[in-house]
N, C-alpha and C positions, 0 to 999 in steps of 0.2 A: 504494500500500500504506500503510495510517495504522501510526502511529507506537506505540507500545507506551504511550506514554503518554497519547496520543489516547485509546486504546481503557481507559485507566485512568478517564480522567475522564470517560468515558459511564456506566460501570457502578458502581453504590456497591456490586454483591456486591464486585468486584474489588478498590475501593476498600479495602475493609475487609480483604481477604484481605494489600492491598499490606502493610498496618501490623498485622497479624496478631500476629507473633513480638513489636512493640513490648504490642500489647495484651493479650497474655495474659502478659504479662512482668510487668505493669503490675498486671494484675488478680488474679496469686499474690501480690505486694508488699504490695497493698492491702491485701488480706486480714490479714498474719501481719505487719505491719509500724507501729511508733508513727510517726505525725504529728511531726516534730521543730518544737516552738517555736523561732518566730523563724527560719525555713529559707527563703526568701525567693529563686526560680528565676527567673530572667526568660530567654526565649526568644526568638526569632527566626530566620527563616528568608530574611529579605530583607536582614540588617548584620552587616558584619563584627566588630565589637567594640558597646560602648555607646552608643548614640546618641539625638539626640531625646527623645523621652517615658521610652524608659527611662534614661539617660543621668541625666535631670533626676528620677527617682523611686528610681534607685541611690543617687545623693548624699543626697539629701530620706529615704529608710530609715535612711541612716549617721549622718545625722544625730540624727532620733528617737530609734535603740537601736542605738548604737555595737557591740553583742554580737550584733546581726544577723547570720544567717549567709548571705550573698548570694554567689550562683552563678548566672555567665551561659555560658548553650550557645549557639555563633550559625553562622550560613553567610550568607556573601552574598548568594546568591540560592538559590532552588528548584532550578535549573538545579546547583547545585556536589555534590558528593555527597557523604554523609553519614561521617562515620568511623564504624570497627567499633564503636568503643568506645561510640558511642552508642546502641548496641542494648543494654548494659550499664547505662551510667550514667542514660539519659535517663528511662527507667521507674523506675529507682530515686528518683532524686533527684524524680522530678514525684509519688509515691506516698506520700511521707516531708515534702513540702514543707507547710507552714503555705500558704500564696499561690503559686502559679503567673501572672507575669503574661508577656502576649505583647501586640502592637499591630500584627499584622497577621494573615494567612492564613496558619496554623499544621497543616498535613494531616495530622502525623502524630497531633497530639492529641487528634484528633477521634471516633475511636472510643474512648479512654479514660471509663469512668463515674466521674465526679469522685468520690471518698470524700468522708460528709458534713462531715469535719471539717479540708476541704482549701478553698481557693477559688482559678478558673481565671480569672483576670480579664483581659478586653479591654480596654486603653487605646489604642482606634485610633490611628493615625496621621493619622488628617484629621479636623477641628475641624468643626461643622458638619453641616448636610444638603445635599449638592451633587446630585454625579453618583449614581444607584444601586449598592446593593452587594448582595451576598449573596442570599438566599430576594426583594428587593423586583427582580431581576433576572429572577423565573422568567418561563418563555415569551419572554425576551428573548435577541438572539447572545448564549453564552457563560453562560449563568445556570443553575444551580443544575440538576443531574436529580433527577426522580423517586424519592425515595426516599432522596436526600442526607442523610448525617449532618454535615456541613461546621458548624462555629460554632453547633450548638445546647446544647454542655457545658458556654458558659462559665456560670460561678456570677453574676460578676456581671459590669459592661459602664457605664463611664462615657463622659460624654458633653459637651459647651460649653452645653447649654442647656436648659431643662425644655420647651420647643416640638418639641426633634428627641428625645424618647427614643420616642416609637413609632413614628420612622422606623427608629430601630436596634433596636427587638423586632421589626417586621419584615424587616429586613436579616439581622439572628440567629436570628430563630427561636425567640427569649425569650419570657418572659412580660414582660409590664410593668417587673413588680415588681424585676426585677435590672439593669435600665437606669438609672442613677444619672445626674444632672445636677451631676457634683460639678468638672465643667473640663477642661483639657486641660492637664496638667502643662509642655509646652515652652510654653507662653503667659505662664507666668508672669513671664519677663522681659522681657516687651514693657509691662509694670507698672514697669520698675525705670529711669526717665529716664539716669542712669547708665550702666548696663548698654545702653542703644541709643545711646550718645555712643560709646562703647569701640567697640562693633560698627562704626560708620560709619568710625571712623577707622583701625578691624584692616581691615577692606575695602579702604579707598583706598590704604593701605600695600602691602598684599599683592596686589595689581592695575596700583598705578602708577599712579593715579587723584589729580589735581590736586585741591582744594580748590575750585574755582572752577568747576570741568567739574560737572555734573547725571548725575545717573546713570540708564540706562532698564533696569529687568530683565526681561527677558522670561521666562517659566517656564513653558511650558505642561505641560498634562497628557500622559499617552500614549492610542495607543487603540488597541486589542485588547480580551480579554476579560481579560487580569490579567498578569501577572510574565511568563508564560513565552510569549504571546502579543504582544507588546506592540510598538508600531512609532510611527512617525511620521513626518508627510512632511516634510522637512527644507527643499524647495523651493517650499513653499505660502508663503514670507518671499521676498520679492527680499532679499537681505543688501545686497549694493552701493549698493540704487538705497538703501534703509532708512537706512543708516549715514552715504550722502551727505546725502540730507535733512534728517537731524536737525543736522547741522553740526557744527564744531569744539566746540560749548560743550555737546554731550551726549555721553556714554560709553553703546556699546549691552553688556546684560553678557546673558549667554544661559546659563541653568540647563535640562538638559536632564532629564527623570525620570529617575530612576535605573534604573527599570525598561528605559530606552534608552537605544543608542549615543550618545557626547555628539558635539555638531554639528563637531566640530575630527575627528573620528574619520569620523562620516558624510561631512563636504563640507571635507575636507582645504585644500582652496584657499580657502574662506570669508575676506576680509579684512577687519578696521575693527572685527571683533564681538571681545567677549573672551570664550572661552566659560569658564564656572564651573562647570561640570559635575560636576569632580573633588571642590568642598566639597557631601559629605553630604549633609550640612543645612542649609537654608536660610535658615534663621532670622537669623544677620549679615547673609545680602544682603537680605533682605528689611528691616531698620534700617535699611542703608546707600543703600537705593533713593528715589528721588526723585519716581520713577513707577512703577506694576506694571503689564506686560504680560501676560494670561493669558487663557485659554478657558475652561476649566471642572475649572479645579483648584482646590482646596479653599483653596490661599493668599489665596486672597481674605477666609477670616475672618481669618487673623492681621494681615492688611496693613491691614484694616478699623481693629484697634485703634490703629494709629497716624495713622488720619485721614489718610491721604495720597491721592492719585488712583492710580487703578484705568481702566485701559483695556484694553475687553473685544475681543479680534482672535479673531472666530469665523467663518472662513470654510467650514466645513463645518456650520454648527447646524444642519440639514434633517436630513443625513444620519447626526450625534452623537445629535441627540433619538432617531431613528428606531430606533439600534443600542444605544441605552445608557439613556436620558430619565435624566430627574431628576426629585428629590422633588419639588417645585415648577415654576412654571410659569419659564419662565429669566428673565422680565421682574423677578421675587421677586429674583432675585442683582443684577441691575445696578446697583449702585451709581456707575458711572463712565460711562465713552463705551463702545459698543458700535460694533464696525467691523468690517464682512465683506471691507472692497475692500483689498488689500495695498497699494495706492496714497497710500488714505487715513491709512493708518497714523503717518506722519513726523509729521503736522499734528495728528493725536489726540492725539501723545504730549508734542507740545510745549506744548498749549492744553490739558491736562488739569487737570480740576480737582475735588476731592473730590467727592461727590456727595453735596446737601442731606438724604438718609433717613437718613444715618449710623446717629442714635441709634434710631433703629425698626430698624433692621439688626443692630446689634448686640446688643441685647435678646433679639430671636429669635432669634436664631443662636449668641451668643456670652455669654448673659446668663447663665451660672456663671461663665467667668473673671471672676477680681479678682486675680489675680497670689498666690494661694495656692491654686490647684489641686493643686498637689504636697503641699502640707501636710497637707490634709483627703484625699486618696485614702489616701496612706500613715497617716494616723492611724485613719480609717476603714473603711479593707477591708485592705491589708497588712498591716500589723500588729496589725489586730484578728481571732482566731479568727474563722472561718466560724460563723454562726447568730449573733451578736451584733447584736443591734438590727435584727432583721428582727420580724416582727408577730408576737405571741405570742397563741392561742386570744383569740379572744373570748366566745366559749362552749364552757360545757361539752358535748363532742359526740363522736361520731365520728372518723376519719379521712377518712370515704367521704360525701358529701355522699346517696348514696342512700337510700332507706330499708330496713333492716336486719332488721325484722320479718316473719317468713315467712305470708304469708298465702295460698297457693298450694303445691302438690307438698310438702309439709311432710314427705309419711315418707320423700321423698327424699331431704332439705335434711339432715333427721337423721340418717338412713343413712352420707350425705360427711360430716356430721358426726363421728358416729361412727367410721368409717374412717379419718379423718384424726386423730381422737387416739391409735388403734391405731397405724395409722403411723408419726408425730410420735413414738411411745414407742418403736415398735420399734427407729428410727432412733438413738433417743436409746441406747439401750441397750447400745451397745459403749462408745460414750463417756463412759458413768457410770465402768470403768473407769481412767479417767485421773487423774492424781491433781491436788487443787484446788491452786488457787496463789493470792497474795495478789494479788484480779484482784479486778475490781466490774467487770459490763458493765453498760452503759444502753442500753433498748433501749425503741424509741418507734416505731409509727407513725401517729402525728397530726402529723408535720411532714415536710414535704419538705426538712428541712436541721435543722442540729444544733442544739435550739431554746436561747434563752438560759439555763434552768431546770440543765440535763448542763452547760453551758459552766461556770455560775457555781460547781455543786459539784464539779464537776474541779478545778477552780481550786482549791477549798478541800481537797480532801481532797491533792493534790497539796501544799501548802502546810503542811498538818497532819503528812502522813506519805509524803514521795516513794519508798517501798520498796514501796506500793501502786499497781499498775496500772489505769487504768482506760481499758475500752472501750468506743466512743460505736457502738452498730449503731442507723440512724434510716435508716427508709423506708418513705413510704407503701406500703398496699396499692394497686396502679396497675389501673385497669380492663382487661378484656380474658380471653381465656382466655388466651393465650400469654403476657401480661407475668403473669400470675398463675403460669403455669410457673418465670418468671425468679422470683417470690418467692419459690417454694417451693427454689428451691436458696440463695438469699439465708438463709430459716430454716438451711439445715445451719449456714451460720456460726455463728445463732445459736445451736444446738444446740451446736458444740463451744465457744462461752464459755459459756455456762451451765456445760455439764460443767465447765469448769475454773475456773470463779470461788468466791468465795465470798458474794459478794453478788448479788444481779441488781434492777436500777431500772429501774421501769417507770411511765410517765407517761399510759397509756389501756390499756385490755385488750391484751392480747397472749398468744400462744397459748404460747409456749415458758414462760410465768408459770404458767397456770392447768392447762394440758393435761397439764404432764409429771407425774409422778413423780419426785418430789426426794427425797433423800434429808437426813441433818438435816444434812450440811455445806455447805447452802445458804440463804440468807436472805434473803425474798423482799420488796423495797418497794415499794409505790405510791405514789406522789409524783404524786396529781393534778392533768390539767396546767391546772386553774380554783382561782380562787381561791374563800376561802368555802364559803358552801352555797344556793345561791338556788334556780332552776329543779332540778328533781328529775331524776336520772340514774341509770343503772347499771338495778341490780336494786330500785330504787324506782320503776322506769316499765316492768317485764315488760308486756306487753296492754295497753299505751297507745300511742296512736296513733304517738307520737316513739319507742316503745319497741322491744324485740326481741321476740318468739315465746318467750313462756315455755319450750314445750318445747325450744326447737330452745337458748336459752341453756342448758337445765340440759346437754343433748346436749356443747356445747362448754366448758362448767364455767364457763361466764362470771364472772370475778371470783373466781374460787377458790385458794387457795393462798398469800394473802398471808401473812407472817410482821407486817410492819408497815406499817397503813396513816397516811401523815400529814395533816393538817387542816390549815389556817390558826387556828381559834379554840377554846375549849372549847366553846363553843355548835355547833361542827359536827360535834363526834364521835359525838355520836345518828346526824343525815344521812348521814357517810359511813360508821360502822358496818351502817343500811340499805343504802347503795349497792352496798357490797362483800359482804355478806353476813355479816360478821364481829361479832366482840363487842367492845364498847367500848373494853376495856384492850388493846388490838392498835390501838387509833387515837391516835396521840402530837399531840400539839400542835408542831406547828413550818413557821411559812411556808413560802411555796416561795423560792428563792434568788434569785429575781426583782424580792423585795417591797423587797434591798438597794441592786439600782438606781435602783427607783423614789425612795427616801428618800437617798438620795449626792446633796447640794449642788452638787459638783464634774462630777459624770455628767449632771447635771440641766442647767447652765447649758452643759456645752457640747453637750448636746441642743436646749438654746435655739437656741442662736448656728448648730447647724446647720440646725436648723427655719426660721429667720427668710432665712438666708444662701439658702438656696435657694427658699421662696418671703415673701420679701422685701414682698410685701402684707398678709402675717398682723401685723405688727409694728407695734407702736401703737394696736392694736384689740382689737375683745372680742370676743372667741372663744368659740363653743357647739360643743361637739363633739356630734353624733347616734352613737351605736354601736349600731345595731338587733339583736337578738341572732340567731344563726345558725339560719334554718331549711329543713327539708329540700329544699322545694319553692321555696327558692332566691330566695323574693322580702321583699319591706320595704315593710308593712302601711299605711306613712306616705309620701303625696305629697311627697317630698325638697325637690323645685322650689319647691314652694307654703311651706312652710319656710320656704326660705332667703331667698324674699321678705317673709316676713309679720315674721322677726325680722331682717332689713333695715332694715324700716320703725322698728323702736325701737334701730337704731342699734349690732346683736348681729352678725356676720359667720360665716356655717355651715360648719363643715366634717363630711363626711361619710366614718364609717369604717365598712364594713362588716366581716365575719368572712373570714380568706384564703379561705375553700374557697365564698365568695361572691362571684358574677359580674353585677354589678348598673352598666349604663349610665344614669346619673342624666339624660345629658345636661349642655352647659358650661354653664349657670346651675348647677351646686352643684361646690361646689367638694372635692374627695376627698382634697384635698395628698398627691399619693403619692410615695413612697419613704418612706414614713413610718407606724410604726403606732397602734394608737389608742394603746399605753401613751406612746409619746413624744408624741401630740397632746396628752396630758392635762396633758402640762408647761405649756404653753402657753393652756393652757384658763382660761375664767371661767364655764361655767356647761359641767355635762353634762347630757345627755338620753338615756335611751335607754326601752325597755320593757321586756326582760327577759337584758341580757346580764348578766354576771357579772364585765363591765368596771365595774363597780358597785364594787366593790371598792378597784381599783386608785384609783378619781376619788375614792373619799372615803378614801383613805390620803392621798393629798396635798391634801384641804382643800377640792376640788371642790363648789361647792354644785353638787345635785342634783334632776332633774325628771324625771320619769316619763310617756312620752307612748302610751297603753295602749289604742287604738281596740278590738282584740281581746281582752280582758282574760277576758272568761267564756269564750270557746271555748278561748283557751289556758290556761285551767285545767283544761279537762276533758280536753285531750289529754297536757298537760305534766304540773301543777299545781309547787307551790313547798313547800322545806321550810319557811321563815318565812312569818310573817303578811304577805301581801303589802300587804294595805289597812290595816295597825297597825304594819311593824316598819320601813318604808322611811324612807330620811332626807329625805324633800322629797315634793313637793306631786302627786299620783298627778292626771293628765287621760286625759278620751277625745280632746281635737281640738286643732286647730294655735291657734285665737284661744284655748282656755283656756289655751295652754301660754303666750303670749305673754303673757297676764294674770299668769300667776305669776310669771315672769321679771321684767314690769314691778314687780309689789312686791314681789320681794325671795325670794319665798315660801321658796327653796331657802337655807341658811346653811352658811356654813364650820361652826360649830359643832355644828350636825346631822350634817354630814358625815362629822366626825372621832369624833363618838360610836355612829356607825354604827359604821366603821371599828374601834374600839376593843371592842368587841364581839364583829366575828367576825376580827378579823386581830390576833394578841397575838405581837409583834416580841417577839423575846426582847432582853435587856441586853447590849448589845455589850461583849468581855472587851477593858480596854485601850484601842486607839485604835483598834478594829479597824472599820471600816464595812461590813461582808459578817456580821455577827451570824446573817442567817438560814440562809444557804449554810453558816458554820461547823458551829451546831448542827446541822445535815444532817449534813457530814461527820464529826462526832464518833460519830452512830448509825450511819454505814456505817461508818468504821473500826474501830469496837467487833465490828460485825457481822465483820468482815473479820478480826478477830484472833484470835477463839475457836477 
C-alpha cells in the first residue's frame, strides 16, 4: 500500500491541493496587503535555527541596514511537522516581505504567485554544477512529474559561477535572466587566511586531534531521490581495515549528510573513525582537513579553494550516473585520485596530492566567489526592491511580442472588443461607489516584474508625502486562452484600485486607463515607458505594418482618457501629443525616473564594479555595445558574428543587447554579458550602435559616441517610419554594412559632443532642489501628489 505521501509526490493536482489553505491564504494577503521595506524572511525546511548561506546572509543584512527586519521560520527536516501557527504567520509574513530567501527545496512555497514587488530568492546550498537537480532530473528515478510547479516562482537564483547559470535555469525552471552569478555567501571565508587558522585549531580542540596527526575527512553524499528518500551504504568502507592503514599519524573524521543517519548511529560498533556528523556545517572540517574524501558531493568546490587534495572513492559510479548523472561528464570534476577499490583507499589518501587543473576548475565552477559573495547578494537583491536593475524596454512597443493589428475576422475582434468595454464598465460600476483614498496605483503590463520607472517614483513620492499610498499592479498579458482567464480576474484588482485611488500611472496602454468611465476624482498618467520620440508608436502607426487595426483601436479606445501625458523633451510633445491622441498642453515635460540613475556617479560606479566583477574580460577594453531595436518577427537584420569579428580586428570588443521580449541565439563568438541590461552596458561602453532602438537616448545622456548601423532603413520607414529626421537629426554617422560601420569607428566619426547635444534636445533633466540626485522621479512625484491632493 504507498504511502500518502508517495501518492503526494506523483500528482501536482494533489500537490497543490496539499498547500491549498497556505495559498489562498497567501493570495487574499497579496492582494489587500503593503510590501513592508526592509522585511527580510529566510526559510527553511531542512535547519533547525540559522545556518550556512543563510546564517552568513542574516549577519551580512544586519550588517548593511541594522533596521532590517529579519524573520527566520525553520524545521529540521520535511519529515518534522509543521506548527499550526504557520498556517497563520507563514503566508503572512512571505506576502508582506520585501525578499523571501530559502536555499533548498521549499514545497510549500511553490504554488504561491510571487507579488511583483516581493522577490523569492534561491541561494542553494551546493556551490557549483555537480550531481542533477530539479526539472535537469526529468525522466530520471525520483525527478520532477509532469506538470510540476516545484522551484519555478523563484524571482531570482544565485549561483558560484557564470558557466553553471543554465544549469540552474534548467534545474528551476527559470529563465536565464534570474540566475545571477553573484557567489555563494558560506564561501566567503575560505577568502579570510584567519578565519581557516581559527577553524583548524576549533576542530582539533573539539575532537582531540594532536597537532602532528593529519587529518582524512570523509563526507560523502546520500543517494535516494532527496530528504525524505535518502540512504547510504555505510558498509561499502571497511572502517577497521581503512583506519589500520592509514596508521597512527592520520585521524579518519566521517561527516555523514545530514539528510542521513550519522555512521556512530548506523554501525554503532565502528572503531578508530570519529564520526562528525553532529556539526551542521561543514565548512570548519573542511579548513581543518588535510585531505577530502568524497563521491559526488558538491564539497569538492569549496575544498577546491583551499588547494588541498581531493580523493575521489566512487564505488558505485555505473550505477550513481545511471540513477542521478551529472551536469558534466564526471572526468570534468576530478581534480584529485579517483578510487572505486575500498582497498585502495588507505594508499590514495596518504599519497594525495592537489591536482594540477586547479585554476581551470575553479574559474568554471567557482569563478564569482572572491570572498564577498554575501556583500553583493545582500546589496543587490535583498535589500534592493524587486525590479531594480533588471532591463528596462529597449523599445518603444508592446507587451506581446505578436503582432496586434487585426487583419483577419475583424467584426469579430470588435464585437470582444466591444463586449469587453461593456463588461470592464459594468464590473467597474459598483465600485465607483467606494469612496477615493489618498492611493496612486501603477499599473503596467510591459514588464514581467516591477520595472525600475514605479520603483524610483514610489520612492519619491513616498519621501515627499508618506500619508500617500501607492500600489504597484505589473503583469504581462500571458498567452493562452486560460492564462488570459487568470488576467481577466487579475483586472478586478485593478478595477477596485482605480475605484479607490486618486491617481492611476500607467506606462503602455492599459484597458482599466482608456476603457472605463472615470469620473473627475480620478487622474489619469502616462508615463511612457521609452525615452524621447524616435520610431513612431501608438496612434501614429494605426494601418502600419508595426501598427494596430484602426478600427478595432478606436473599438478599445486605445490611448484615450489620459489626464496627463509626460515626455522627456519639448521637442517630443508634438510626437506624443500624436501618439496619445491628445492636445499639447496635456503633454508636460519631465523625464522618466530612470534618467536619475543613469546620471548618479555613485549608482554608476558601483554598476561598474559589478559589471567588470562578474564578467571580469570587459575590463580594460573598449567596449561597442549593438542594441538592435525590438521587432515583431523577432529577428536582428545584422550578422552579430560577422560584427564582432570585423570590430575585433580594430581592436573594439562586442557586446550584444537585445530587447527582453527578444529571443535571439547569437551563438559563443558574441558575446551578450547577461545578467545585465543595455542601460547598465552603456556604463561601460565606448562606442554604441544600434539602428532604431530608443536606447539612443539613454547612450547619448551619458556621452556615448554614436553609430547607426541601418541595412533596412527604407522598408522600415515604410512600415515604422520616425518622428525626427532620421538622415538630419541623429548624433553620428548613419551606415548600410558592417566594413562602413568599422570605417566610422576607425575615424572617430561618432563624438561625445554630438552625443550630449543630441541628448540635450530631446531629454531636458530638470535642476535638482538641494542635494537631491532623483531630480526626475521628484518632479514626477510632485505632479502625482498634487494630482492626489485635490
Amino acid at each position: 500500500m504507498p504511502s500518502v505521501r508517495s501518492v503526494l509526490r506523483r500528482s501536482s493536482i494533489l500537490q497543490k491541493w496539499r498547500w491549498a489553505p497556505y495559498a489562498l491564504s497567501y493570495a487574499v494577503l497579496a492582494r489587500f496587503t503593503r510590501v513592508r521595506s526592509a522585511r527580510i524572511v529566510f526559510l527553511s525546511d531542512s535547519r533547525a535555527d540559522y545556518s550556512g548561506n543563510l546564517a552568513v546572509l542574516r549577519d551580512e543584512v544586519m550588517r548593511q541596514d541594522p533596521d532590517a527586519e529579519v524573520i527566520g521560520i525553520f524545521k529540521h527536516s520535511l519529515r518534522a511537522r509543521r506548527p499550526l501557527r504557520d498556517m497563520v504567520r507563514l503566508p503572512w509574513l512571505v506576502a508582506t516581505a520585501q525578499t523571501v530567501v530559502v536555499d533548498d527545496f521549499y514545497p510549500l512555497i511553490y504554488p504561491f504567485r510571487i507579488r511583483p514587488e516581493s522577490r523569492l530568492l534561491q541561494v542553494w546550498h551546493a556551490a557549483g554544477a555537480f550531481k542533477r537537480v530539479g526539472y535537469s532530473r526529468a525522466g530520471l528515478p525520483g525527478g520532477p512529474i509532469p506538470g510540476s510547479i516545484i522551484h519555478r516562482n523563484y524571482t531570482d537564483v544565485t549561483v558560484s559561477s557564470e558557466a553553471v547559470r543554465v544549469n540552474y535555469a534548467e534545474a528551476f525552471g527559470v529563465v536565464l535572466d534570474r540566475v545571477k552569478p553573484l557567489g555563494v555567501p558560506r564561501t566567503d571565508v575560505f577568502f579570510d587566511a584567519r578565519a581557516i587558522d581559527d577553524a583548524r585549531r576549533a576542530v582539533r580542540i573539539r575532537y582531540g586531534i594532536d597537532d602532528d596527526t593529519r587529518i582524512a575527512l570523509y563526507a560523502p553524499t546520500f543517494r535516494g531521490n532527496g530528504q525524505l528518500t535518502a540512504t547510504f551504504d555505510y558498509d561499502s568502507v571497511d572502517w577497521a581495515a581503512l583506519t589500520r592503514d592509514l596508521g597512527d599519524d592520520w585521524v579518519l573524521l566521517v561527516k555523514m549528510h545530514p539528510f542521513v543517519v550519522p555512521l556512530a548511529v548506523a554501525r554503532p560498533g565502528t572503531s578508530g573513525v570519529v564520526d562528525v556528523s553532529a556539526d551542521r556545517e561543514i565548512t570548519q572540517l573542511l579548513m581543518a582537513a588535510d585531505v577530502l574524501i568524497t563521491d559526488y558531493s558538491s564539497t569538492i568546490f569549496e575544498y577546491a579553494l583551499l588547494r588541498r587534495p581531493i580523493v575521489f572513492f566512487c564505488p558505485d559510479l555505473d550505477g550513481y550516473t545511471a540513477d542521478r548523472d551529472f551536469y558534466y561528464p564526471f572526468r570534468d570534476y576530478v581534480t584529485g585520485v579517483p578510487i572505486t577499490d575500498p582497498g585502495r583507499l588507505a594508499g590514495a589518501i596518504r599519497t594525495a596530492e592537489a591536482g594540477p587543473n586547479l585554476d581551470d576548475f575553479l574559474e568554471r565552477f567557482m569563478g564569482a566567489c572572491d570572498g564577498r559573495s554575501a556583500e553583493r547578494i545582500t546589496r543587490e537583491l535583498i535589500l534592493t526592491p524587486h525590479g531594480a536593475g533588471r532591463p528596462a524596454a529597449a523599445a518603444p512597443g508592446g507587451s506581446s511580442p505578436a503582432p496586434t493589428r487585426a487583419t483577419d475576422a475583424i467584426g469579430l475582434r470588435i464585437l470582444i472588443a466591444h463586449t469587453t468595454r461593456i463588461a470592464v464598465n459594468v464590473a467597474y460600476a459598483p465600485l465607483r461607489l467606494l469612496p477615493r483614498r489618498r492611493k496612486v496605483v501603477m499599473i503596467s503590463r510591459e514588464h514581467d516584474s516591477v520595472p525600475d520607472d514605479f520603483i524610483d517614483l514610489a520612492a519619491a513620492i513616498e519621501r515627499a508625502d508618506p500619508t500617500i499610498r501607492v500600489v504597484m499592479l505589473v503583469r504581462m498579458v500571458p498567452p493562452g486562452f486560460l492564462a488570459q482567464i487568470g488576467y481577466a480576474f487579475h483586472m478586478l484588482t485593478q478595477l477596485y484600485h482605480v475605484a479607490t485611488s486618486r491617481v492611476l500611472v500607467v506606462d503602455t496602454y492599459a484597458m482599466v486607463a482608456s476603457l472605463l468611465d472615470h469620473d473627475g476624482g480620478l487622474t489619469v498618467m502616462q508615463i511612457w515607458h521609452a525615452l524621447g520620440a524616435f520610431k513612431k508608436f501608438g496612434l501614429s502607426i494605426l494601418d502600419h505594418e508595426e501598427g494596430r487595426d484602426r478600427r478595432l483601436a478606436a473599438a478599445m479606445r486605445m490611448h484615450q482618457g489620459y489626464d496627463i501625458v509626460l515626455a522627456s523633451g519639448a521637442d517630443c510633445r508634438p510626437a506624443f501629443a500624436e501618439a496619445f491622441g491628445t492636445t499639447a498642453d496635456r503633454v508636460t515635460v519631465a523625464p522618466l525616473p530612470r534618467v536619475d540613475r543613469l546620471l548618479d556617479p555613485q549608482r554608476a560606479d558601483l554598476t561598474r564594479a559589478r559589471i567588470w566583477a562578474v564578467h571580469p574580460h570587459l575590463r580594460e577594453r573598449q567596449i561597442a555595445v549593438f542594441a538592435p531595436t525590438f521587432r515583431l518577427d523577432g529577428t536582428v537584420t545584422v550578422d552579430a558574428a560577422a560584427l564582432a569579428r570585423a570590430l575585433a580586428a580594430i581592436g573594439i570588443h562586442l557586446v550584444v543587447k537585445v530587447h527582453p521580449l527578444m529571443s535571439v541565439d547569437f551563438g559563443a563568438e558574441v558575446d551578450t554579458a547577461p545578467g545585465f541590461s543595455t542601460q547598465d552596458m552603456l556604463l561601460v561602453a565606448d562606442h554604441f550602435i544600434t539602428d532604431y532602438s530608443s536606447a539612443l537616448f539613454e547612450a547619448t545622456l551619458l556621452g556615448v559616441p554614436s553609430y547607426f548601423l541601418a541595412p533596412d532603413l527604407d522598408d522600415y520607414i515604410a512600415s515604422r517610419d520616425f518622428y525626427l529626421d532620421y538622415l538630419r537629426d541623429l548624433p553620428g554617422p548613419i551606415v548600410r554594412d558592417v566594413p562602413a560601420l568599422v570605417a566610422a569607428i576607425s575615424a572617430g566619426a561618432g563624438t561625445v559632443e554630438a552625443a550630449r547635444a543630441f541628448a540635450g534636445r530631446w531629454v531636458q533633466v530638470p535642476h535638482p532642489a538641494g542635494a537631491s540626485t532623483t531630480p526626475c522621479a521628484d518632479a514626477i512625484a510632485a505632479l502625482v501628489i498634487c494630482a492626489a491632493t485635490v
